[in-house]
N, C-alpha and C positions, 0 to 999 in steps of 0.2 A: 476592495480585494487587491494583494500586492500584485506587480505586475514582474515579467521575469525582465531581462536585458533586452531581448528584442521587444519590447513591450505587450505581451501576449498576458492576456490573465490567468494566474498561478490559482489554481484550488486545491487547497488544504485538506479539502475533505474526501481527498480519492488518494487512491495506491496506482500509482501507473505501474502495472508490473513487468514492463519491460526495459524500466530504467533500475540499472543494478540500484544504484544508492538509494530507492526511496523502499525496493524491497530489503536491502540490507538495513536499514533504519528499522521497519518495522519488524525486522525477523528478531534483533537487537531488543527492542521495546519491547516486544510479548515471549522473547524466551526461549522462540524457536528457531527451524532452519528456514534458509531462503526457498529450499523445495516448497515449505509446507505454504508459506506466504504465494508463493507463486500459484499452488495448489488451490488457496483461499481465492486467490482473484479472480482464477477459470470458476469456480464453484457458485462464488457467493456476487461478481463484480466487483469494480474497484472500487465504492464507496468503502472510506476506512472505517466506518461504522461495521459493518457488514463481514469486512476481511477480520477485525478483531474479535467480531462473533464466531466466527467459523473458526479460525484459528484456535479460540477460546476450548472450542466442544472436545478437541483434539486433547 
């Protein structure tokens, strides 16, 4: 697993949605707005599995 600059381990596989740029990546990738992404990750959690399901239904 990559690590970041302070050496913390980075996972791929969530949406942190409180950091604009990883919601504005995903809102980019599937089409929508940043609300709705944000909306996804109170709803469904931040696994990006998860967020691009619920996003998806929408």
């Amino acid at each position: 697993m990559p690590t970041t600059s302070r050496g913390r381990a980075q996972d791929r596989a969530k949406v942190a949605g409180g950091q604009d740029h990883e919601v504005r990546y995903e809102a980019k990738k599937e089409g929508v707005s940043k609300d709705a992404v944000k909306k996804a990750v109170k709803n469904a959690g931040n696994s990006r599995k998860k967020v691009e399901a619920e996003v998806g239904r929408h």
